[in-house]
VOPAGU-2260 file (C-alpha; in pm, 1 decimal, decimal comma):
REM VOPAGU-2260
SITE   aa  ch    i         X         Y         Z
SITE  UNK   A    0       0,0       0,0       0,0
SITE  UNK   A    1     107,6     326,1    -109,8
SITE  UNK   A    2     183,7     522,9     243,5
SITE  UNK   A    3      55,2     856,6     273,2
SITE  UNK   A    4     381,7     949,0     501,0
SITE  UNK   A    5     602,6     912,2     262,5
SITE  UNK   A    6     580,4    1303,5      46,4
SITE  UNK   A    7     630,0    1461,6     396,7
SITE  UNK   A    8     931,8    1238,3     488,8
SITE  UNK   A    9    1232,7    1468,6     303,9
SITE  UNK   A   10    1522,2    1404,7     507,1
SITE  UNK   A   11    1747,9    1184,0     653,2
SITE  UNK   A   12    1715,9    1344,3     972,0
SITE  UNK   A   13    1361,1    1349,0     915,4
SITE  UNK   A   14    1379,9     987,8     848,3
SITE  UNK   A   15    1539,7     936,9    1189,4
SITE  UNK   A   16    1260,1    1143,6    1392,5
SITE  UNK   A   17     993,1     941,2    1206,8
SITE  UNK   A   18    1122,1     624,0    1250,9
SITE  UNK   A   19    1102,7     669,6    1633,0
SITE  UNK   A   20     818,0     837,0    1642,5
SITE  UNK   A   21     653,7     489,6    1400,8
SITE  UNK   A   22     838,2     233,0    1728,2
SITE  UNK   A   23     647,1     391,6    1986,1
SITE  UNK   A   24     364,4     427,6    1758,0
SITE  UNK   A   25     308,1      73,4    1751,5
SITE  UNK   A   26     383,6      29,4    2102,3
SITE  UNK   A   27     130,7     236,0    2219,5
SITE  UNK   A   28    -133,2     113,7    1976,2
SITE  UNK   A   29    -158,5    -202,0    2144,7
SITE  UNK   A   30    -299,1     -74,5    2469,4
SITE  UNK   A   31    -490,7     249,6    2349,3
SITE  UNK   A   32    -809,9      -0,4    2357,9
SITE  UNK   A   33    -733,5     -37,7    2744,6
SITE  UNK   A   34    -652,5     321,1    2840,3
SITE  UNK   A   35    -971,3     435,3    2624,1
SITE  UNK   A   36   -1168,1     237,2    2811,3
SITE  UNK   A   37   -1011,5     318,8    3185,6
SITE  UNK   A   38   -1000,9     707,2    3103,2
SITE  UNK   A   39    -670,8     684,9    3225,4
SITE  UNK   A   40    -296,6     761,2    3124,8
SITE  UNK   A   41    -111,3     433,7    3093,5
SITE  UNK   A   42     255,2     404,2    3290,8
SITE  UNK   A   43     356,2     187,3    3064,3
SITE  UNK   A   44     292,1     433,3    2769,4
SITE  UNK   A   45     456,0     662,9    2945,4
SITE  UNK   A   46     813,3     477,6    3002,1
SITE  UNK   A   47     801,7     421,0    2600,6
SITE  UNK   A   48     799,8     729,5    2542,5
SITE  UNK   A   49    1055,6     849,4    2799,3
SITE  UNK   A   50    1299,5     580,2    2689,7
SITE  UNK   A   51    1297,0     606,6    2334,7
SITE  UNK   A   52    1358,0     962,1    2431,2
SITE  UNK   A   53    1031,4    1154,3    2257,9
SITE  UNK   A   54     993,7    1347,4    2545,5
SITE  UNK   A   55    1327,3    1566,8    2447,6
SITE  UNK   A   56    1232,9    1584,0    2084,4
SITE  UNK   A   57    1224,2    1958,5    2142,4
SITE  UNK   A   58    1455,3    2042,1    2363,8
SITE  UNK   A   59    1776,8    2219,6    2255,6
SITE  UNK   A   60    2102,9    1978,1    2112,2
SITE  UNK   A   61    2317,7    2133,4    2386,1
SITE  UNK   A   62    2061,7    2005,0    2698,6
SITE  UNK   A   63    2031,8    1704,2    2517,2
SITE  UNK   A   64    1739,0    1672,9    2338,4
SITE  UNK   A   65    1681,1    1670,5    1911,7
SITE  UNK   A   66    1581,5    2058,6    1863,2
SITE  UNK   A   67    1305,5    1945,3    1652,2
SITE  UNK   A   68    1152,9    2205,5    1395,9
SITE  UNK   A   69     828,4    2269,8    1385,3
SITE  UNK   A   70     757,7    2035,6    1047,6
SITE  UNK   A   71    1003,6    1759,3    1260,4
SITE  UNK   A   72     754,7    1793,7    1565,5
SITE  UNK   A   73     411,0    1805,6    1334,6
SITE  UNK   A   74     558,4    1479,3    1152,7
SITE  UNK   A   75     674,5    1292,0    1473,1
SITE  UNK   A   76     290,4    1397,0    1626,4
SITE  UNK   A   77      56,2    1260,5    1371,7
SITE  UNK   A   78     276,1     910,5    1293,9
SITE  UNK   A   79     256,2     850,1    1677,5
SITE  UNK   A   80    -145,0     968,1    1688,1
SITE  UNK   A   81    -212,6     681,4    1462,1
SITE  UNK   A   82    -122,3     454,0    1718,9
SITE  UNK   A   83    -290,5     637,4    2022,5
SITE  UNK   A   84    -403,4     960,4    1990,8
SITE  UNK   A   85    -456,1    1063,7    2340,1
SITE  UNK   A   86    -104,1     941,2    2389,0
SITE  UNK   A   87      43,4    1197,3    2080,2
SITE  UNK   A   88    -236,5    1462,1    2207,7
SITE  UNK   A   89    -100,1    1414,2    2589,6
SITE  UNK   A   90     277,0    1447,1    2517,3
SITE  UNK   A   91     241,7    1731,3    2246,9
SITE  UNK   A   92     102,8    1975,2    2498,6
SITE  UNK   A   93     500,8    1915,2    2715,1
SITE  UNK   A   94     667,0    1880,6    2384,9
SITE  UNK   A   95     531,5    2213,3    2231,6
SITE  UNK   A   96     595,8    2399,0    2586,5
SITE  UNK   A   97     929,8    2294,6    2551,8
SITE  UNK   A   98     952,0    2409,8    2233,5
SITE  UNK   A   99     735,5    2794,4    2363,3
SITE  UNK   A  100    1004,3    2814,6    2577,9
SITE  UNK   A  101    1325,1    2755,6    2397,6
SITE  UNK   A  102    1227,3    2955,0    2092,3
SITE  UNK   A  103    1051,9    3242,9    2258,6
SITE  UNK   A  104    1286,3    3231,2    2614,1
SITE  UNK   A  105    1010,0    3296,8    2834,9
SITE  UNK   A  106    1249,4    3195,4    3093,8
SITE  UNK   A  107    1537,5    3304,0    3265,1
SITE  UNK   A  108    1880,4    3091,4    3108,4
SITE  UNK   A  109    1920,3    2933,1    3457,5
SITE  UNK   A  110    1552,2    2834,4    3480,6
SITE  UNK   A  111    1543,2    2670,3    3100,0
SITE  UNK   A  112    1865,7    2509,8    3183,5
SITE  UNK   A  113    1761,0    2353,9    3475,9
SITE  UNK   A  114    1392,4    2207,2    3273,2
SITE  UNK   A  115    1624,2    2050,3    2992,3
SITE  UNK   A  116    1812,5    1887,3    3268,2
SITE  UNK   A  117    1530,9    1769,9    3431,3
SITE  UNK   A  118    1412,1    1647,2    3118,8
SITE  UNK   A  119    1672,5    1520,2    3000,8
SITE  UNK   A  120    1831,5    1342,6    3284,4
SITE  UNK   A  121    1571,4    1270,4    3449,2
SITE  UNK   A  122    1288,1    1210,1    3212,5
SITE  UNK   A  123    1039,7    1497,7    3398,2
SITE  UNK   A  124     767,7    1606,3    3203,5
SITE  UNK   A  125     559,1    1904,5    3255,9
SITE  UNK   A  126     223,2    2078,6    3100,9
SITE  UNK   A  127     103,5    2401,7    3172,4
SITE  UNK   A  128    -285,6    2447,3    3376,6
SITE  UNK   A  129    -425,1    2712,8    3260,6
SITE  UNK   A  130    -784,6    2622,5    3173,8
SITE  UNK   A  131   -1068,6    2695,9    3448,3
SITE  UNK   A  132   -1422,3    2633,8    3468,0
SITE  UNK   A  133   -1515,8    2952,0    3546,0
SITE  UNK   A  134   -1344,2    3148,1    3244,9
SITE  UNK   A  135   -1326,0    2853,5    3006,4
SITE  UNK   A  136   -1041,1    2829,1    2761,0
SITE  UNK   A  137    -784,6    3099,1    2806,3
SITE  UNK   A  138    -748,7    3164,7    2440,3
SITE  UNK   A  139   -1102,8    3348,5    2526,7
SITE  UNK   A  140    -903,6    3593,0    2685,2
SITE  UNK   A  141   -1036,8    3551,2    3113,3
SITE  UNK   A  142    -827,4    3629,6    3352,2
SITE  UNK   A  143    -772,7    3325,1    3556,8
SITE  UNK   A  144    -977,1    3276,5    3948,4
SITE  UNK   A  145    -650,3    3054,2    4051,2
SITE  UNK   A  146    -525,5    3339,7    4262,0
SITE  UNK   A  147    -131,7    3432,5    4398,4
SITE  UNK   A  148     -76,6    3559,9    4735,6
SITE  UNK   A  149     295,2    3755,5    4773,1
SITE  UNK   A  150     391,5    3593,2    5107,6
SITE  UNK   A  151     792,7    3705,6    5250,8
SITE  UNK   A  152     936,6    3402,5    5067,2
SITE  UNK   A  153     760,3    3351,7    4749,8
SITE  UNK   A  154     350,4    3312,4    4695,3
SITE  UNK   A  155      49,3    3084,0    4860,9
SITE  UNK   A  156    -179,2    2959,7    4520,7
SITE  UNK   A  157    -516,9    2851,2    4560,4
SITE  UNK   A  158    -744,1    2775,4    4270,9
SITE  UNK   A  159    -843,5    2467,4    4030,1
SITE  UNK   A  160    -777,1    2384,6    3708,7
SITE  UNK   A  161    -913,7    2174,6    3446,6
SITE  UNK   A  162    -845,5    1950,1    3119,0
SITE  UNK   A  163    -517,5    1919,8    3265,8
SITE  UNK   A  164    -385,6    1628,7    3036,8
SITE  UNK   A  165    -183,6    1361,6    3218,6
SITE  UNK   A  166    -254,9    1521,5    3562,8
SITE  UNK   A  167    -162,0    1226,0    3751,3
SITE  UNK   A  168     186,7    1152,6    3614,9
SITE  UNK   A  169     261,8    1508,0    3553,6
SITE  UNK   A  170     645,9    1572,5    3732,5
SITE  UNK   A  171     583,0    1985,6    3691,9
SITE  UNK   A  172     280,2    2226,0    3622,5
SITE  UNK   A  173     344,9    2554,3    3518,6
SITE  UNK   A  174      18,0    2722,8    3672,4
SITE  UNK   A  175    -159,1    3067,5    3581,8
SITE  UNK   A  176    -270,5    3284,0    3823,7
SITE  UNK   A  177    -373,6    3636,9    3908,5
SITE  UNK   A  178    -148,5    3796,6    4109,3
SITE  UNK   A  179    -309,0    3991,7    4403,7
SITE  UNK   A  180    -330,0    4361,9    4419,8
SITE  UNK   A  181    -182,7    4350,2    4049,0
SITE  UNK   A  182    -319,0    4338,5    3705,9
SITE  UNK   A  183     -22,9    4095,3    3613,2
SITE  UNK   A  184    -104,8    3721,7    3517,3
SITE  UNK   A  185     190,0    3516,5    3640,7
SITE  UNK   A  186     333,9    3166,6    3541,7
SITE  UNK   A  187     402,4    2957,5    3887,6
SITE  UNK   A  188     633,3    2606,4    3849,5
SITE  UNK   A  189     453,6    2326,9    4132,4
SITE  UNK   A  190     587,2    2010,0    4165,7
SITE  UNK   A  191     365,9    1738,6    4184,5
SITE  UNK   A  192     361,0    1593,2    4561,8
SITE  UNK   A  193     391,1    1936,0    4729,9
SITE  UNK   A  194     144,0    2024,7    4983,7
SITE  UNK   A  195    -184,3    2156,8    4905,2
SITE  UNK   A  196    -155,9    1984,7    4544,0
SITE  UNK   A  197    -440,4    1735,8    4500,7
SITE  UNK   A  198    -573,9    1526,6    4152,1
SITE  UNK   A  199    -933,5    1546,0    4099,7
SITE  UNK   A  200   -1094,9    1285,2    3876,6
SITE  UNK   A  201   -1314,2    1419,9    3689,0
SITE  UNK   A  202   -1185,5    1274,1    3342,6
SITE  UNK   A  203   -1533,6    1134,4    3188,4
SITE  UNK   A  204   -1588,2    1242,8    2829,8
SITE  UNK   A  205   -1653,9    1093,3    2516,9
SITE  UNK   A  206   -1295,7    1068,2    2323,5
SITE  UNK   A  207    -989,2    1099,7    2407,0
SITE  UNK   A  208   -1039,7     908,5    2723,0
SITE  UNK   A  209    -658,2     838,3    2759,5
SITE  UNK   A  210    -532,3    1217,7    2773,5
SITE  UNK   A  211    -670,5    1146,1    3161,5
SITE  UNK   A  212    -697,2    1564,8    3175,3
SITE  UNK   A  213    -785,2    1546,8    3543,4
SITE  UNK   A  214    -870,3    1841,8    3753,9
SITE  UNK   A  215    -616,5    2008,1    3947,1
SITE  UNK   A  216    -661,6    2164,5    4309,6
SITE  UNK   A  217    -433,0    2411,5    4468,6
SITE  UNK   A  218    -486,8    2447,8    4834,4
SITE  UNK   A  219    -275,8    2690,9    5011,7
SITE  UNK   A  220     -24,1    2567,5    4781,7
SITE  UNK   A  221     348,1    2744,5    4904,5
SITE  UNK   A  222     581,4    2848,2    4603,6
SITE  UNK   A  223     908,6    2979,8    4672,5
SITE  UNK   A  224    1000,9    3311,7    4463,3
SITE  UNK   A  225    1204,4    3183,5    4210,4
SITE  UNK   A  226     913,2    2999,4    4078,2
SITE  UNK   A  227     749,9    3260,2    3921,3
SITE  UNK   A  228     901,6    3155,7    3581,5
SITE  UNK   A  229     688,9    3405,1    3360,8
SITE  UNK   A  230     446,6    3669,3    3408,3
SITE  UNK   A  231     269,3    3936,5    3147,0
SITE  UNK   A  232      68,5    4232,7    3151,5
SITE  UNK   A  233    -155,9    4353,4    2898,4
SITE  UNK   A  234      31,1    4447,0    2581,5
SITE  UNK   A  235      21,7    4768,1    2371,5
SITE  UNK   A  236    -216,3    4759,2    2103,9
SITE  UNK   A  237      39,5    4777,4    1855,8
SITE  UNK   A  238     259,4    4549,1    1986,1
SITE  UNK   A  239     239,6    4201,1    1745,8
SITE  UNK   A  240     217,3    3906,0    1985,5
SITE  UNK   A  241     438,0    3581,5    1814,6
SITE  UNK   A  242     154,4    3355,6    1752,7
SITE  UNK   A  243     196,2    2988,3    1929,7
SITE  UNK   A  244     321,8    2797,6    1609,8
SITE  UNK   A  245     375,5    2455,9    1836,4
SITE  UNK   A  246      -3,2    2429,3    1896,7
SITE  UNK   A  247     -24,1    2271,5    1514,2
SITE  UNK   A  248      44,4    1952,1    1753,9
SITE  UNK   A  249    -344,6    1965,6    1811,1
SITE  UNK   A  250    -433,7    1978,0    1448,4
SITE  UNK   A  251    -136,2    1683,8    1376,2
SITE  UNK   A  252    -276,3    1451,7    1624,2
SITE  UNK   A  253    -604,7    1453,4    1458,8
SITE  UNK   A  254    -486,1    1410,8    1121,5
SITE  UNK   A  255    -293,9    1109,9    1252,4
SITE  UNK   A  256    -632,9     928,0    1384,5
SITE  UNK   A  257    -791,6    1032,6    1014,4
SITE  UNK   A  258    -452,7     804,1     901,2
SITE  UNK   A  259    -553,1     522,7    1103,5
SITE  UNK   A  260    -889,7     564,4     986,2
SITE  UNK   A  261    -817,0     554,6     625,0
SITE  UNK   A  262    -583,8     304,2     642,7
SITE  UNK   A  263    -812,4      34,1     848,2
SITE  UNK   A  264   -1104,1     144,1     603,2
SITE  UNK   A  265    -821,0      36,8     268,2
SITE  UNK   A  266    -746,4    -294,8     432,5
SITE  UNK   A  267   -1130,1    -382,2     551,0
SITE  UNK   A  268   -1240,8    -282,7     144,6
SITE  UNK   A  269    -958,3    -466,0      -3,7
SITE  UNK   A  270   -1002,4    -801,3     227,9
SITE  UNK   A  271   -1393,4    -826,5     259,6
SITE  UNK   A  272   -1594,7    -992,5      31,5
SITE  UNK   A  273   -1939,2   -1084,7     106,4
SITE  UNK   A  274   -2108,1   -1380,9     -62,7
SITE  UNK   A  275   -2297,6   -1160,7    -301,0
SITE  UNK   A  276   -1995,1   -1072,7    -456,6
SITE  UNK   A  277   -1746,8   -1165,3    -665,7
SITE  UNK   A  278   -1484,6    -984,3    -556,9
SITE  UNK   A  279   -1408,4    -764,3    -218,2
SITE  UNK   A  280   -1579,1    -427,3    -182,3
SITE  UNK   A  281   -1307,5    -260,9    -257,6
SITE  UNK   A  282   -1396,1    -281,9    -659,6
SITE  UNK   A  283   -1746,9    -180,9    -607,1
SITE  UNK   A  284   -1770,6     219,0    -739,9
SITE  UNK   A  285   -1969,9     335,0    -420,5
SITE  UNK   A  286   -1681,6     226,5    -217,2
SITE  UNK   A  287   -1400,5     374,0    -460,7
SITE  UNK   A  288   -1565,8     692,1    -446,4
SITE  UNK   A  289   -1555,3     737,4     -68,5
SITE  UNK   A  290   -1201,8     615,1     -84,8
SITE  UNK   A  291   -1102,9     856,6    -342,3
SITE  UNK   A  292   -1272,4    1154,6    -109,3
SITE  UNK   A  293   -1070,8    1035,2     214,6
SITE  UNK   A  294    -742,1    1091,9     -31,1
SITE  UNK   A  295    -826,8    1423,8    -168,9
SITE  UNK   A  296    -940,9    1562,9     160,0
SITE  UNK   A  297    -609,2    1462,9     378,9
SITE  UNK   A  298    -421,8    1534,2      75,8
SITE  UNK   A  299    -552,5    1895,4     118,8
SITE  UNK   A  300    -524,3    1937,0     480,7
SITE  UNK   A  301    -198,6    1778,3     483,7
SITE  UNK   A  302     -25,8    1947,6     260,1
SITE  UNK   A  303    -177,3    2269,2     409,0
SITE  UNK   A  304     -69,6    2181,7     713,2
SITE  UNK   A  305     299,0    2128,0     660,8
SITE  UNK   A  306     275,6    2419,6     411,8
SITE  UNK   A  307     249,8    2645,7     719,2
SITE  UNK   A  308     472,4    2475,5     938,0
SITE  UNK   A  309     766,4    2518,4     665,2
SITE  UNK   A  310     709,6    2850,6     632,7
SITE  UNK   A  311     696,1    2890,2     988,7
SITE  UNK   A  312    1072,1    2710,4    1052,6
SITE  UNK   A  313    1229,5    2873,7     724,3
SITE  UNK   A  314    1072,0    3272,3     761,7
SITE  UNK   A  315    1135,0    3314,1    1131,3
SITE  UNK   A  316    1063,6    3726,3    1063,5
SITE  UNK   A  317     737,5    3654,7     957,6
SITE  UNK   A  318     599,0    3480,2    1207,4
SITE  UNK   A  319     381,7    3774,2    1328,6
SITE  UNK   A  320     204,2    3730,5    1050,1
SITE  UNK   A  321     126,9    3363,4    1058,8
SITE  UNK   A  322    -138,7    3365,2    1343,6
SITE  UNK   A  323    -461,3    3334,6    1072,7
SITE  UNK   A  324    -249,4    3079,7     891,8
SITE  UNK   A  325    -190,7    2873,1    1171,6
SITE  UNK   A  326    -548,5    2901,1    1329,0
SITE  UNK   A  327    -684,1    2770,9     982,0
SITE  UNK   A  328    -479,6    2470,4     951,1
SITE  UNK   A  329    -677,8    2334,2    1324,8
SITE  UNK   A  330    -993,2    2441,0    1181,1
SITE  UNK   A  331    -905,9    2252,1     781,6
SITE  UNK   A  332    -737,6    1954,4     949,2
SITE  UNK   A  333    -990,1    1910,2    1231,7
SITE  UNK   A  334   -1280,8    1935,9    1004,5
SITE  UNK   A  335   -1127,9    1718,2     771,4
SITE  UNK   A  336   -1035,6    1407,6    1022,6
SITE  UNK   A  337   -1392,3    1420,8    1118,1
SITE  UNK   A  338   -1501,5    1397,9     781,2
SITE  UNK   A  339   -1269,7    1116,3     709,8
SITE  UNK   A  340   -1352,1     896,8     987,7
SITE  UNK   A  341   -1694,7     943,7     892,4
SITE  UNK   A  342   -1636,7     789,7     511,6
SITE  UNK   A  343   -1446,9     529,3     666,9
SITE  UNK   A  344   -1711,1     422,7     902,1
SITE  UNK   A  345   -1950,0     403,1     579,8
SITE  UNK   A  346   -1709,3     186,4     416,6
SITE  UNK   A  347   -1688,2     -37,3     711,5
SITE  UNK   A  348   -2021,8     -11,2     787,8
SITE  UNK   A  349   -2244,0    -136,6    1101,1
SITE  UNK   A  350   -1896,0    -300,5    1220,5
SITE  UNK   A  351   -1739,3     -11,2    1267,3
SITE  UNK   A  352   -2012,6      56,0    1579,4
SITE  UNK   A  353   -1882,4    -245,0    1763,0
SITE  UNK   A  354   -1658,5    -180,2    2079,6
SITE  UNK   A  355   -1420,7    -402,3    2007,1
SITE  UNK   A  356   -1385,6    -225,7    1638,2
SITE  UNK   A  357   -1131,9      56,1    1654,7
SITE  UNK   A  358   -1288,2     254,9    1412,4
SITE  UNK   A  359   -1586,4     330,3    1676,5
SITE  UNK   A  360   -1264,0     469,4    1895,9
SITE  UNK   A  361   -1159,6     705,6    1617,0
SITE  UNK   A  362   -1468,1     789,6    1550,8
SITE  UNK   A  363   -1535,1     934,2    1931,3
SITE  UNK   A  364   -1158,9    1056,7    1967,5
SITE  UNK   A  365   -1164,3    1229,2    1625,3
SITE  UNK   A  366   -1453,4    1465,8    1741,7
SITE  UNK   A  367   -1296,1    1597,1    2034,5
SITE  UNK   A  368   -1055,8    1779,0    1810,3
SITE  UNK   A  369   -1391,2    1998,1    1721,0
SITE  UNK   A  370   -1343,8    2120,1    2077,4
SITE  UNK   A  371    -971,3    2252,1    2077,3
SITE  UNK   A  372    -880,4    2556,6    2034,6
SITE  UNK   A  373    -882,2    2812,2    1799,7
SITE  UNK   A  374   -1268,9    2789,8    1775,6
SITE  UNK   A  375   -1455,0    2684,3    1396,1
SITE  UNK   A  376   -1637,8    3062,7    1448,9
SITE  UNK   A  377   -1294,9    3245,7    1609,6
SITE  UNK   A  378   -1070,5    3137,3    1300,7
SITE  UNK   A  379   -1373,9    3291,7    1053,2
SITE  UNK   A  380   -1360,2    3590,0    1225,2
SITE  UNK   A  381   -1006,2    3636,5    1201,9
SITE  UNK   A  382    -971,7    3496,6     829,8
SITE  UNK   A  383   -1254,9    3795,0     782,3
SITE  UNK   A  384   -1085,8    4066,6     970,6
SITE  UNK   A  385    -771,4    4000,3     744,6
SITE  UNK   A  386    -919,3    3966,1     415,3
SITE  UNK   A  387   -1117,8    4316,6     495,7
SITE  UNK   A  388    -818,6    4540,7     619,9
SITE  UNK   A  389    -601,7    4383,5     328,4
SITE  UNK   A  390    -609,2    4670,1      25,1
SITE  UNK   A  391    -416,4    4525,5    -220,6
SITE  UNK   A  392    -564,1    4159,2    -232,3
SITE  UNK   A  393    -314,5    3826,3    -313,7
């Protein structure tokens, strides 16, 4: 079968990314039916990763890790998602900070420098909490009700977070809160196991059961000074915020389950014959023409996709202007991976409604992806906004 990997794949180094990114891939496909159905982030996923050492794809050469581009990272995302997606989904959101923070130095040198080293050398992984359920996502723009309480020696957090993904086997979260008697928004590093840090389980939902994006609950939680590792205030108006390039991981990971979708749908049309025909489904028209619409729509969002991320690694001075680009490649691929996994089910048919079928897996997984953001109506407004204050057309 002709793989659909294989125009993205350019390099040698590329080569070398993928190929690791394909071992664990298959490693963690074998259990994503058992961490689907526990809602919960599997340990044993977890050491794959961490030994093959995935979790310093992005972290500079000189701490260790593989400095992966953005097109290396986007490539390494949606081969693993095809084996597990919560699993690609979970370890893209410490993979991209990583990559936030190296290429935009959010932190102090001795702060970063200390992360890699965790990460490297002793395989800690980290996510940020930011979400609430009070202000919903933060890309809304609210200001966060986890609040920050100057003490002599550092700050006392209190506050709870949600949709934090691998909550329970996170080493570090890197916490917003409001800072009292400021208008700043500050960054906080906790450690999982201090005091006052508690795991909710509240992880219940439809898809992506294996992300385990737990609540988490900061009582009178005591950080020392130093681990205020970023804060912002508003910005000037005119000031051009650097759009987040590394959250194409989202979109990637749900291109990867469209993958696994089309490529179980190909092997199901090509092998099943019924007695009423002659020969297996896959030369009946009806079924060639959904086949032929699963190509032509990831061939589109793919090469869209990487596209963007290209330009985004090779024209670092015009990255400002990426931010519509890079909100319509989640809003194309996630659109698209839902509309693929739906012609696949129709090619499997009533099987693919079976639990024990994975395609009823990607079917519930691939729909979460609706619900990261940017927004479907957010990116439309944007897209509009540009196309109207743009005189001179393309």
């Amino acid at each position: 079968m002709w793989k659909m990997d294989e125009p993205f794949v350019k390099t040698e180094r590329q080569k070398e990314l993928f190929s690791i990114a394909k071992s664990v891939s298959e490693k963690v496909k074998t259990r994503a039916e058992e961490t689907d159905r526990e809602g919960t982030f599997s340990l044993e996923n977890l050491h794959d990763l961490k030994q093959s050492g995935y979790t310093t794809l992005t972290l500079p050469e000189d701490l260790g890790g593989k400095n992966a581009s953005l097109y290396e990272f986007l490539l390494s995302q949606e081969k693993l998602a095809e084996g597990d997606p919560s699993v690609a989904l979970s370890i893209g959101w410490h993979l991209g900070i990583v990559m936030e923070l190296r290429d935009e130095q959010l932190w102090t040198d001795e702060m970063f420098d200390w992360l890699g080293t965790q990460i490297k050398d002793k395989h800690k992984i980290i996510n940020r909490a930011a979400t609430e359920p009070a202000t919903g996502s933060p890309t809304r723009g609210g200001i966060p009700a986890t609040n920050a309480t100057r003490t002599n020696d550092g700050f006392i957090l209190n506050g709870r977070k949600s949709f934090t993904s691998m909550a329970d086997v996170l080493d570090y979260y890197i916490v917003s809160a409001s800072i009292e008697d400021t208008n700043e928004i500050g960054w906080f590093l906790v450690e999982r196991g201090q005091k006052g840090v508690e795991i909710e389980h509240t992880w219940d939902t439809l898809g992506m059961r294996g992300t385990a994006s737990d609540d988490l609950v900061l009582n009178a939680v005591h950080v020392a000074r130093n681990r205020l590792v970023e804060f912002k205030k508003p910005k000037p108006n005119s000031e051009k915020a650097i759009p987040k390039g590394w959250l194409l991981h989202i979109p990637a990971c749900y291109l990867g389950i469209a993958l696994a979708a089309r490529n179980d749908a190909i092997h199901f049309a090509q092998t099943y014959q019924p007695n009423s025909l002659k020969t297996p489904i896959s030369e009946v028209p009806h079924i060639q023409e959904k086949i032929g619409k699963m190509e032509l729509a990831l061939l589109n969002a793919r090469y869209f996709m990487y596209a963007v991320a290209e330009k985004w690694d090779t024209q670092p001075d015009k990255r400002t202007e990426l931010g519509p680009d890079l909100a319509a490649v989640k809003t194309i691929a996630t659109n698209t991976a839902n509309e693929v996994v739906d012609l696949a089910m129709r090619i499997v048919g009533g099987r693919g409604l079976s639990k024990s079928s994975s395609f009823e897996r990607y079917y519930r997984d691939v729909r979460a992806g609706l619900h990261n953001p940017p927004m479907d109506d957010a990116v439309i407004q944007t897209l509009a906004q540009r196309a109207l204050k743009d005189k001179n057309g393309y």
